[in-house]
Structures are given as structure tokens and as C-alpha cells.
N, C-alpha and C positions, 0 to 999 in steps of 0.2 A: 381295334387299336393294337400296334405290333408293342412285342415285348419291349422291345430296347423306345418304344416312345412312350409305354408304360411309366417305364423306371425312370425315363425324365422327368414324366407329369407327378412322379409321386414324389422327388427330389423340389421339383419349381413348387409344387404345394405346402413341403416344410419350409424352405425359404422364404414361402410368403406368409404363413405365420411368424418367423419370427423378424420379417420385413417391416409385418402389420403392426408387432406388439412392440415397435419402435415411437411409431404413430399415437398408441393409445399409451402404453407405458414411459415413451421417451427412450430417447438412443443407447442412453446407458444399459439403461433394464436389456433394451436387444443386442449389444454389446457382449453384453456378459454371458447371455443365455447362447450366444455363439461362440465366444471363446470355450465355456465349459462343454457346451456340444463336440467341438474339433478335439478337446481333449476327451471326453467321454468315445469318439468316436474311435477311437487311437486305442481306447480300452477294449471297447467291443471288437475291433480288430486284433488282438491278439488273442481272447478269447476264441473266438472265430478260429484261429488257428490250429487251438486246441480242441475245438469240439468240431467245429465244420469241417476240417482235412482230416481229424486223427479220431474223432469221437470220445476223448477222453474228458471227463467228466469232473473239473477242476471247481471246485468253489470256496478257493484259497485267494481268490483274487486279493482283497480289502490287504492278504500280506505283502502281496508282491509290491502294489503301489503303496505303501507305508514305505518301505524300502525305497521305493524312489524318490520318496521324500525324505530319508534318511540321508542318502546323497547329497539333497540340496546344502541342506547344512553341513555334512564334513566335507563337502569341496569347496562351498562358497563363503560360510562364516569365519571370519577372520581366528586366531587361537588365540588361545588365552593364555595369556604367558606365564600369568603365575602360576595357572591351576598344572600348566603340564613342567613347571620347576618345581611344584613341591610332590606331584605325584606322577607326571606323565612317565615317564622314565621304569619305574616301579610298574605301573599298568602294563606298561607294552614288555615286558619281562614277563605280566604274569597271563597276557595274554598269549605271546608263544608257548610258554608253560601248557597249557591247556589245549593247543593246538596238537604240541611235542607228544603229549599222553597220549590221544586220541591215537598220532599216529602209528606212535610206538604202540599201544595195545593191537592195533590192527597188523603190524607185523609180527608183533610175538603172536599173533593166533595162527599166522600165517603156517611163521617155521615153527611152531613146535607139535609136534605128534597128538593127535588126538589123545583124552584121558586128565584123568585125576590131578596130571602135575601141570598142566595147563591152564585148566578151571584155576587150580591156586595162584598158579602164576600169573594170571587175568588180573583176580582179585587185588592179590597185592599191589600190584603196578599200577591199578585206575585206581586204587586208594588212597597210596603214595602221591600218584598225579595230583588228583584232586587237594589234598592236605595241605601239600606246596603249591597250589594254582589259590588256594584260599589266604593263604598265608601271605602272601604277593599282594590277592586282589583286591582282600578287604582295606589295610591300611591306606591302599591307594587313593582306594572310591572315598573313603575319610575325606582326603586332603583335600583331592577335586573339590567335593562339594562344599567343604568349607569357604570355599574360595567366591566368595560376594554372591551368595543362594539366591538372594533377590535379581541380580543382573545375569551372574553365569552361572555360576557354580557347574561347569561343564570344562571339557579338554575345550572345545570350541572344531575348526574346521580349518582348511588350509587357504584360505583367503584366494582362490582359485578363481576364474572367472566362472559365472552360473551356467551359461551355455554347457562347459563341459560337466555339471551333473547330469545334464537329461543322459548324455552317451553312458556313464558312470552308476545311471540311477539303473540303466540296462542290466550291467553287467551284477549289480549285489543282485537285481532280480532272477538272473539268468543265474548267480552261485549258489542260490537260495533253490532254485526248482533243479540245480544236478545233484543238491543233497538227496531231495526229497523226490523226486524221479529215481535214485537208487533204491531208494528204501521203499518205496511204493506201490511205484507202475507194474511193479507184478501181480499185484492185489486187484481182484475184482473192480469194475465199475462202482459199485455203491462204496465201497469199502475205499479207494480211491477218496471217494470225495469226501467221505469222513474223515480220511487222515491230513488231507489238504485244508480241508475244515479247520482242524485239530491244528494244525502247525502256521494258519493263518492266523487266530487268535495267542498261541505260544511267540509268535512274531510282535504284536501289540503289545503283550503282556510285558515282555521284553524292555519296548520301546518307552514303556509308560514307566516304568519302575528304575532303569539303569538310567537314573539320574546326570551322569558324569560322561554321558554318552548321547543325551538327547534334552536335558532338562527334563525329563518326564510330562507329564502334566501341568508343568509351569511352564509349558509351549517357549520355541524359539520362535523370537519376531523380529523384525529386521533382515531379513536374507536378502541378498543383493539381488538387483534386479537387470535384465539384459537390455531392459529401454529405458526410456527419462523420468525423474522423479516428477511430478507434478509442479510444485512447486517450483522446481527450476525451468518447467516450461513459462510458467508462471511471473517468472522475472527475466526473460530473453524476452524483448524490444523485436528482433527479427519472427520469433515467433510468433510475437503477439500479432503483430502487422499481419505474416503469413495467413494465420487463422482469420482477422479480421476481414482479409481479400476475399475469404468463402465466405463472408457473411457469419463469423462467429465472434460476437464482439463481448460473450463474459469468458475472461479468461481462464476461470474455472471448470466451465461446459468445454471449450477449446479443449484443455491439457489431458483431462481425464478421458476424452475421445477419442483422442491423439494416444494417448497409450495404450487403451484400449483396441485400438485400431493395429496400433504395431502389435501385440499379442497374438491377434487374430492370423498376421499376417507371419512371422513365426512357425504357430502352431500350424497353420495351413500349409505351411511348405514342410513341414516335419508327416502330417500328414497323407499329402501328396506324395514323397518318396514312401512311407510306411505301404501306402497303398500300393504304387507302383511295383514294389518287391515283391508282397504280397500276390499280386496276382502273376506276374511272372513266375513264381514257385508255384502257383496251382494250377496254370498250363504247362509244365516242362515235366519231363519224364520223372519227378522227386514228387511232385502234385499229385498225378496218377497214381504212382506208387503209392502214396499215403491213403488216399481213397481208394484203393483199394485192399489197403491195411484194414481202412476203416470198415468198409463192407463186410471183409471176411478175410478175420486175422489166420484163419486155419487154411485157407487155400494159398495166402500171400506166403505162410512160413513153407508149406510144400512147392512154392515155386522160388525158395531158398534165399527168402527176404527174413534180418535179421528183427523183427517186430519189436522187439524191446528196446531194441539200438533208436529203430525209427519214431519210438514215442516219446524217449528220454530228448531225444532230439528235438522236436515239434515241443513237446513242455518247454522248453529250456527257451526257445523261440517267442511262444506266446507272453510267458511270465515276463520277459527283457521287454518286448509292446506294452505289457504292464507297468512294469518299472518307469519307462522312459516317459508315460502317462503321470504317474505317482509324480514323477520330478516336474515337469513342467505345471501339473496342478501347484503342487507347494510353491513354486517359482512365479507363479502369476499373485497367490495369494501371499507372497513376502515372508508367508510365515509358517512351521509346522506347528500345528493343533492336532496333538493325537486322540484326545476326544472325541474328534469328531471322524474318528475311523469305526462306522458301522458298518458289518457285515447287510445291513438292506440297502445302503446305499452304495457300495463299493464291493457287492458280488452281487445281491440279488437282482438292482438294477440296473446291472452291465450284464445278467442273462437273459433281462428280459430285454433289451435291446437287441442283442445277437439272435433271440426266438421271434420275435416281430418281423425286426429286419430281413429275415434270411437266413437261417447259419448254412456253412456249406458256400454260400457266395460273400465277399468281400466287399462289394458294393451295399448290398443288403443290410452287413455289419453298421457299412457307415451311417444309412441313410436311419436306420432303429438307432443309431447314436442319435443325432440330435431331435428325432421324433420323440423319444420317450423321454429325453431332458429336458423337450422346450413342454410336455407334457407335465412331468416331476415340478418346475418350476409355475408353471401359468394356472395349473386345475386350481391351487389352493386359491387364488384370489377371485377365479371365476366360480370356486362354489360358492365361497363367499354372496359373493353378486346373486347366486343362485337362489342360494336361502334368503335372502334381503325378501326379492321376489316373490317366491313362494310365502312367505310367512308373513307378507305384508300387513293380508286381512286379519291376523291373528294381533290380538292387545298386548301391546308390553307387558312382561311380566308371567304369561300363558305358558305354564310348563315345555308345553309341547312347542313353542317358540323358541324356547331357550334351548330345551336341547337340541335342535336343527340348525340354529346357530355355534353353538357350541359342538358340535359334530363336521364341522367346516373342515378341521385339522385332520380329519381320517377318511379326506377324499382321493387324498394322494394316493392313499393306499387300495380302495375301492377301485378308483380309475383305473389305476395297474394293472390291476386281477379281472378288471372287465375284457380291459382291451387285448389281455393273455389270453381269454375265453371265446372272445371273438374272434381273434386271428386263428387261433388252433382249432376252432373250429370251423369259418369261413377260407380261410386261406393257411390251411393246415403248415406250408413246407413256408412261409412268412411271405409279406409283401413283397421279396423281389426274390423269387423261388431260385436253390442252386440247379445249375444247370444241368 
């Protein structure tokens, strides 16, 4: 079998799992596990960017896409009037404030002469900063949150249409990876990913606690959506009929499939260009180049390639495919729930996607996208069935029943670590090898 009918057969084989488990689970269940695959895939695609062209060793992802879900809500939630009358005005003073120090200390470091009156004069001026950026920010965050803590108690968002966070959710993630690409990408591989690490959780931490800025952990719900509400598919006569004509005569099954559907179709075209870029940059003389950074960053800087320029770059790239992932997840799910940003699900298993798939190829990326999500999703009810099976012959109540059933929940994770052990062992460079 040639390679390029390979990588179809192993593409038409995930699409027939999650064809199949339409069949067995209903449309919805396959629905879903294909809208989060095109977005998972969208993840593992900028991953990919960062470790398949540039080898850089990112496992900050869970920040970038929290960010793009940060987006959702300050571009598409409408504001809240009172909260930014009795406080809004006061924040955004004490937020230039805080910006104003940051800059200013970085230009007194600049002009002033190395020495003693430097050091002091640092000192006082980010102490001053800060005193007055505190002074400003605390009263603020008061008022915001006073402001209906059960509904908002937040500034709220610019009532913007949703579409434009996904471009929006790009750019906090792309402002977020030129901080930390300065400060970083000089540091070692390992040291890298610790610090990425480190600044991916300071990002949540962030998120979950600044109240007046996210609602924290009492989640924003409601964020507007770029297709139909159900319900109102629900009561349109033209649609009803429509869907009736294909043979869908509960209008509930109709609506939710129907949106579901447009989602799909969305993300797929968001997809399809992400792709398309993607691999035009990894055949054009900037692709090469970077692979060959990647190879051997000591012969690319003797043939007078600026290596640091070109990784702050390629970060700044990947982490925005993040972001715009981050935004379009919170946008399908209406809502930001910052709890449920865990570093296993939102780095660990967007690198095992890009290690299955392929890294180094873009197609690979995609195809470990929805392999190892329609896997992350489907093991747990087929261990389930598993253990049923197995434990048939064993009496209710039999220890060793009970924990085989009750051990169902840590198949996700078993499966994972298999299927990492397999491929890197059978098909070491992943199922659709770079070229």
C-alpha cells in the first residue's frame, strides 16, 4: 500500500468509528465527538507548529486556550452597566497604571547607568507603581463585584458578535506567548517547558480568582452563539416542515442536529484554512528554514539565521491555533467553566495527539486529533461493557467484582499510556510519519 493511500485508509477508518458510534450511540453522541475532534484538531495543529517545525517543547497549552475562551466572553457578553458605572472607569485607570510602571521601569533600566542609583531607583518606582496600581484596583474590584454576584458581578464584554472572538481569542494567545517567548525561549528544552508549565497555571489562577473579569469559578453562561437557538428552531413551521421532508419528525432530534451540524460545518472551514496555511508555511523556504533550525540550531545560526527571532515567531503562531481552539470550544459550549481547565486534558492530551499522529506533519496532527478524542470519549463506556463481561461469572458483591467495575473510570487513562507505548514503539515517528 502506497503512503498517501495509507494516510486515507487510516483517516476513512476514524471516520468510520465515529460514523459507527452514531449507529450504536445515536447522532448526537457522533455529533459531538466530531465537533470536539475539529476543534481538538485545530489544537494539535498548532502544537505541531511548535514542536513538529521548531521542536520547541511547549506544555503551557491548557493557558493559551483558557484565553480563548477569555475572548469569548469580553467580545461577545453583553456589559454590564452598572458594574462599569460604579467601577469601570477606576479599573481601566488602574489598569494603565500597572501597564505605565511596568513600562516606565523597563526604560529607567534602560537610560540609566549601571550601579547602586539604579538598583534604588528600580526600587522605588515599582514600589510607587504598584501602591498606586493597588490603590486604584482594589476599590474597583469592590464595586464590580458587588454588582448582582449571583448574575454578574463582572465588567461583562462588548456585546460583539461571537465569530469575531475566535480571530480575538488568536491574538490574547499570540500576546500571551510574545511575553513569555521573551522571557523564556532562551532557556533550555526542559526548563522551557517548566516555565510554560508555570505560566499556564499562573494564567488559570488568574482566571479563576479575578472575579470582575471572568466571574471566577461561578462560570459565565450564556455567551452568544453564531447559530440557532434550539428552541427557536423549534417553533419556526418552515423548519419544522424542512426537517420533516428528511424524515425528522421530533422537533427536538431536528434542532439539536441541525445545530450541531452547523458547528461542524464552522469549525471545518476554520479548520480547512488553519490547515491549508499550515502546510504552505512547511513547504516554502520559512518551513525549511525552521526545520532546519529544528535539526541543528548551531549550523542554522552559522548560516546567519536569527534562531531566537525564528522561535519567538513559530510560539507566537502556534499558541494564536491555540487560542482560536480555546474560543471556538467555549463558543460551542455557551459557556466559560474554568474548572474544568486541566492540564491532562488541555496539554497532556493534545500531546498525545500530535505523538500518535505524526508531529513534524500537519496532516498527522489532524488525524491524532480526532483519533485520540473519539478514543478519550468512547474507552469509558466500552470498559465499562468490558468489565460487565469479564466479571459476569463472578457473584454480586465479590470484591474482586466490584473493583473491576469500579476501576472502569481509569481506563481513559490506561488506554492513553497503551496506545503512547504502542505507537512509539511500533510506529516510532507516529501514524502518518513526517516527511
Amino acid at each position: 500500500m502506497s503512503i498517501s493511500m495509507r494516510n486515507i485508509t487510516l483517516f476513512l477508518i476514524v471516520g468510520a468509528l465515529i460514523f459507527g458510534s452514531g449507529f450504536v450511540q445515536g447522532w448526537n453522541t457522533a455529533l459531538l465527538i466530531l465537533n470536539m475532534g475539529l476543534i481538538s484538531a485545530i489544537m494539535a495543529l498548532g502544537v505541531n507548529l511548535q514542536w513538529g517545525f521548531a521542536g520547541l517543547f511547549n506544555i503551557g497549552v491548557m493557558g493559551f486556550v483558557a484565553l480563548g475562551g477569555l475572548a469569548a466572553v469580553l467580545v461577545s457578553m453583553p456589559p454590564t452597566t452598572e458594574a462599569w458605572a460604579v467601577g469601570g472607569l477606576r479599573m481601566g485607570i488602574a489598569l494603565l497604571t500597572g501597564v505605565a510602571t511596568i513600562v516606565g521601569a523597563g526604560n529607567l533600566y534602560r537610560r540609566m547607568a549601571p550601579g547602586n542609583k539604579r538598583t534604588l531607583a528600580m526600587i522605588v518606582f515599582l514600589i510607587g507603581g504598584f501602591l498606586l496600581f493597588r490603590f486604584l484596583f482594589d476599590p474597583a474590584v469592590l464595586a464590580i463585584e458587588k454588582v448582582n454576584p449571583a448574575g454578574t458581578g463582572y465588567l461583562g464584554g462588548l456585546g460583539l458578535p461571537v465569530l469575531l472572538a475566535w480571530p480575538v481569542g488568536g491574538l490574547f494567545a499570540a500576546g500571551a506567548a510574545w511575553v513569555i517567548g521573551k522571557t523564556a525561549l532562551g532557556l533550555r528544552s526542559d526548563y522551557l517547558a517548566i516555565a510554560t508549565l508555570g505560566i499556564a497555571e499562573i494564567i488559570i489562577a488568574i482566571m479563576k480568582n479575578e472575579d470582575w473579569l471572568t466571574r471566577g469559578v461561578k462560570n459565565v453562561v450564556g455567551i452568544p452563539r453564531p447559530v440557532p437557538y434550539e428552541v427557536d428552531l423549534q417553533a419556526s413551521e418552515a423548519f419544522l416542515n424542512r426537517a420533516a421532508s428528511f424524515g425528522f419528525h421530533d422537533p427536538v432530534m431536528a434542532s439539536t442536529l441541525y445545530v450541531k451540524l452547523a458547528y461542524a460545518g464552522l469549525f471545518a472551514v476554520v479548520l480547512v484554512i488553519l490547515l491549508w496555511l499550515a502546510e504552505k508555511a512547511l513547504n516554502s523556504p520559512w518551513g525549511r528554514m525552521m526545520r532546519a533550525i529544528r535539526d541543528n540550531e548551531i549550523a542554522a545560526e552559522a548560516m546567519g539565521k536569527d534562531v531566537t527571532a525564528r522561535h519567538l515567531q513559530i510560539f507566537i503562531l502556534g499558541s494564536a491555533i491555540c487560542g482560536i481552539a480555546g474560543a471556538m470550544m467555549t463558543t460551542m459550549d455557551s459557556q466559560l467553566t474554568l474548572g474544568t481547565y486541566q492540564p491532562l486534558r488541555f496539554t497532556f492530551l493534545i500531546w498525545v495527539m500530535v505523538i500518535v499522529g505524526g508531529s513534524g506533519n500537519n496532516w498527522g496532527a489532524v488525524l491524532g486529533g480526532f483519533l485520540i478524542w473519539f478514543l478519550w470519549v468512547e474507552v469509558e463506556p466500552m470498559g465499562a461493557k468490558l468489565m460487565e463481561l469479564i466479571t459476569a461469572p463472578l457473584n454480586d458483591g465479590y470484591w474482586l467484582k466490584d473493583h473491576l467495575q469500579n476501576s472502569v473510570a481509569h481506563m481513559r487513562l490506561l488506554t492513553m499510556g497503551l496506545i503512547l507505548i504502542l505507537v512509539l514503539r511500533f510506529s516510532p515517528k507516529g501514524l502518518i510519519p513526517e516527511k
